[in-house]
MDAnalysis code that builds the backbone (N, CA, C; Angstrom):
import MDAnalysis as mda
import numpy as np

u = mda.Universe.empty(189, n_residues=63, atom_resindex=np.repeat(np.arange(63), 3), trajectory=True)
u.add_TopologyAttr("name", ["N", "CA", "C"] * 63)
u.add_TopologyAttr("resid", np.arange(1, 64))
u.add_TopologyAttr("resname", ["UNK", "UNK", "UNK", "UNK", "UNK", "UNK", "UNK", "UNK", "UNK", "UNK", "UNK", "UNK", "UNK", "UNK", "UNK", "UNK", "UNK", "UNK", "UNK", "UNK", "UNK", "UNK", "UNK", "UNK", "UNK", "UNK", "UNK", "UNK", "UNK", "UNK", "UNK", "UNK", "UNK", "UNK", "UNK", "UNK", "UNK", "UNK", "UNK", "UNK", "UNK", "UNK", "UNK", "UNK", "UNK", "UNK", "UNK", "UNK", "UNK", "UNK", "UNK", "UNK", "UNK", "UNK", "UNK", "UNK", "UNK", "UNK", "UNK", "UNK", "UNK", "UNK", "UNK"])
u.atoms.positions = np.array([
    [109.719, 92.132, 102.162],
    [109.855, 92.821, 100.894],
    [110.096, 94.304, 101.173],
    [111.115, 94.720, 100.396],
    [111.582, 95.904, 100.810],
    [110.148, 97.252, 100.212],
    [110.379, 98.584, 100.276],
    [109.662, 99.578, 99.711],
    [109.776, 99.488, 98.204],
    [108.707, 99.528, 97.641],
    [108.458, 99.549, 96.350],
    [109.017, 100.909, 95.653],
    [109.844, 101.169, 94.911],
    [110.422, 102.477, 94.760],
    [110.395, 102.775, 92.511],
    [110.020, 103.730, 91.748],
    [109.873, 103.746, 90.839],
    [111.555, 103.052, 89.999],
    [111.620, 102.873, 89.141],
    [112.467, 101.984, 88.173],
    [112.346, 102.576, 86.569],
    [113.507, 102.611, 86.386],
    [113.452, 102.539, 84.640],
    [113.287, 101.625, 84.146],
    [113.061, 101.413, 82.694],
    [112.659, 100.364, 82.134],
    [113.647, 99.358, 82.093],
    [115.313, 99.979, 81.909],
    [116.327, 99.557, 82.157],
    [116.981, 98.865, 83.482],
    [116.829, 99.578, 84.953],
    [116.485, 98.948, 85.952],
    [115.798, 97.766, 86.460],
    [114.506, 97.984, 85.531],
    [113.339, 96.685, 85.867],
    [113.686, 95.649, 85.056],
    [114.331, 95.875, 84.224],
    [115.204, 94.811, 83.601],
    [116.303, 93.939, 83.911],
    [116.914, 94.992, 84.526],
    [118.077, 94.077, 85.827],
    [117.890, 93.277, 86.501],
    [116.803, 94.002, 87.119],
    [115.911, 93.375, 88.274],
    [115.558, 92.362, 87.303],
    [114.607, 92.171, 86.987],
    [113.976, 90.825, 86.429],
    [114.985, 89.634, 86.221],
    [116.172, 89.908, 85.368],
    [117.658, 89.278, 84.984],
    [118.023, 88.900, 85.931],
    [118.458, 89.779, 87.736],
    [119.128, 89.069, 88.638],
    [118.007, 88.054, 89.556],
    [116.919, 88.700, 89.212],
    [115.816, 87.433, 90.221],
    [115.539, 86.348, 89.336],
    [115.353, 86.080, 87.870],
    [115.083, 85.130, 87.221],
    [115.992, 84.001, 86.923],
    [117.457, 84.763, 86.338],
    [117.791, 84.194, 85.722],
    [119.430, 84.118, 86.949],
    [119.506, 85.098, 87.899],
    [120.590, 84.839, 88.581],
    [121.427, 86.201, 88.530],
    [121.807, 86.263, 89.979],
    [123.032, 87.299, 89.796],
    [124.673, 87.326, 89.074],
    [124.753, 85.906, 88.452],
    [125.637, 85.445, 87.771],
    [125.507, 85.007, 86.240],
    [124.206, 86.170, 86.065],
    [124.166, 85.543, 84.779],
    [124.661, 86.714, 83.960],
    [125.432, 86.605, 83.014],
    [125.835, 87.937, 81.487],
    [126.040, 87.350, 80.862],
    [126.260, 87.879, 79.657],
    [126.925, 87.939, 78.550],
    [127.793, 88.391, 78.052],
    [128.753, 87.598, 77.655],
    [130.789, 87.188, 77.124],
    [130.835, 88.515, 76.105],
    [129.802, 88.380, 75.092],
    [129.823, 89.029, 74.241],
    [129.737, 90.720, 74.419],
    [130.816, 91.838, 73.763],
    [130.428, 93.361, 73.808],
    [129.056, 93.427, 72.911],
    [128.058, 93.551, 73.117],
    [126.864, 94.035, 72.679],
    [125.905, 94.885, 73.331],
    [125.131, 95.496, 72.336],
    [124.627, 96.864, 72.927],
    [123.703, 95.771, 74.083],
    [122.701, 97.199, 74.719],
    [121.667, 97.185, 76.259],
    [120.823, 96.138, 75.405],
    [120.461, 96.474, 73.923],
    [118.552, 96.024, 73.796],
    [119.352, 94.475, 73.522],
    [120.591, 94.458, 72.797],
    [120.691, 92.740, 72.321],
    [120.948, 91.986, 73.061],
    [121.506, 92.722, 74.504],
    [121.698, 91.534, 75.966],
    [120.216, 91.657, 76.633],
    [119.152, 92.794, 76.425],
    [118.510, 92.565, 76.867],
    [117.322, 91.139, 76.095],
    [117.496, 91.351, 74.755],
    [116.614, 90.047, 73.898],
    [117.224, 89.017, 74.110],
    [118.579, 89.025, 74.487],
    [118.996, 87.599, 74.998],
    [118.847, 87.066, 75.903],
    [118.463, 87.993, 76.735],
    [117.823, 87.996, 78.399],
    [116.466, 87.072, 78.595],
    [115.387, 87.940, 77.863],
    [114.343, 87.535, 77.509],
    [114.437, 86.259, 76.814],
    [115.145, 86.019, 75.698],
    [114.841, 84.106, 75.307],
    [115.723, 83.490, 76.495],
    [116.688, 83.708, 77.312],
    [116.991, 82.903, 78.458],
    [115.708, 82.666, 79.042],
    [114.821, 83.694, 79.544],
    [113.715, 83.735, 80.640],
    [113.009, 82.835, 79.800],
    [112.658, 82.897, 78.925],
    [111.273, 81.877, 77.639],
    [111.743, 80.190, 78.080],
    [112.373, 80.125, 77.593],
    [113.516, 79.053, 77.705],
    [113.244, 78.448, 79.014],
    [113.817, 78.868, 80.452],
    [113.826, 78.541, 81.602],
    [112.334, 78.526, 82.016],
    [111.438, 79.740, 81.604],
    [110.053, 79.316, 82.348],
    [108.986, 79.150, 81.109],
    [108.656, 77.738, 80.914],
    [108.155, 77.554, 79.268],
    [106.330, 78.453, 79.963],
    [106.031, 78.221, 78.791],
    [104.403, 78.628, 79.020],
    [103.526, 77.629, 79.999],
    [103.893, 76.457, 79.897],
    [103.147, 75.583, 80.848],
    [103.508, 75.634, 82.693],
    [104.142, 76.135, 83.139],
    [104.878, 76.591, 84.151],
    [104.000, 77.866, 84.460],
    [104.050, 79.241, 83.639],
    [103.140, 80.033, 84.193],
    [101.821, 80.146, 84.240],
    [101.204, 78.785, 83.566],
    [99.565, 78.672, 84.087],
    [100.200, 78.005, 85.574],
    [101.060, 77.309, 85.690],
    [101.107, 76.751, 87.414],
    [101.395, 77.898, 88.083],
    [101.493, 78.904, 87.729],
    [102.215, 80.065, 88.908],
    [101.378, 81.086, 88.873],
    [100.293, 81.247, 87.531],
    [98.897, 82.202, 88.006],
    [97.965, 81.379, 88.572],
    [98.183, 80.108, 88.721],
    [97.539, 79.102, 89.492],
    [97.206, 79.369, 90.863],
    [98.560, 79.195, 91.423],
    [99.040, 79.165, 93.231],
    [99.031, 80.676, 93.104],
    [99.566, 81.885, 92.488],
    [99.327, 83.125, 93.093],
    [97.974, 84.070, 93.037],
    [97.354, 83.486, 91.452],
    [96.462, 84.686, 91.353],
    [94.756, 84.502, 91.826],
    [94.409, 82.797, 91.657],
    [93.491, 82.307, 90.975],
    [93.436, 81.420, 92.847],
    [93.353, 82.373, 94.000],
    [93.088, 81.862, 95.460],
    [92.078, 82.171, 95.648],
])
């Protein structure tokens, strides 16, 4: 893991988008930052439901 380095909110958003959801993921559509970013977010809902992250504070947090 590389150096932890500060991020905008906008940045950490990228980030989250290219590790979650893929470096191939956008949107077709011209729309502003916040409406690709809420579309971002129900992709992520979608792909990791709520029952999935009790399995993943499971194995990471709860050792």
């Amino acid at each position: 893991m590389s150096k932890l380095k500060p991020l905008s909110g906008q940045e950490a958003m990228n980030e989250l988008i290219d590790h979650l959801l893929g470096k191939n993921w956008y949107v077709v559509d011209p729309l502003s930052t916040t409406q690709v970013n809420a579309i971002a977010v129900g992709d992520i809902k979608r792909k990791f439901p709520k029952r999935k992250k009790l399995v993943i504070r499971r194995v990471y947090f709860d050792e």
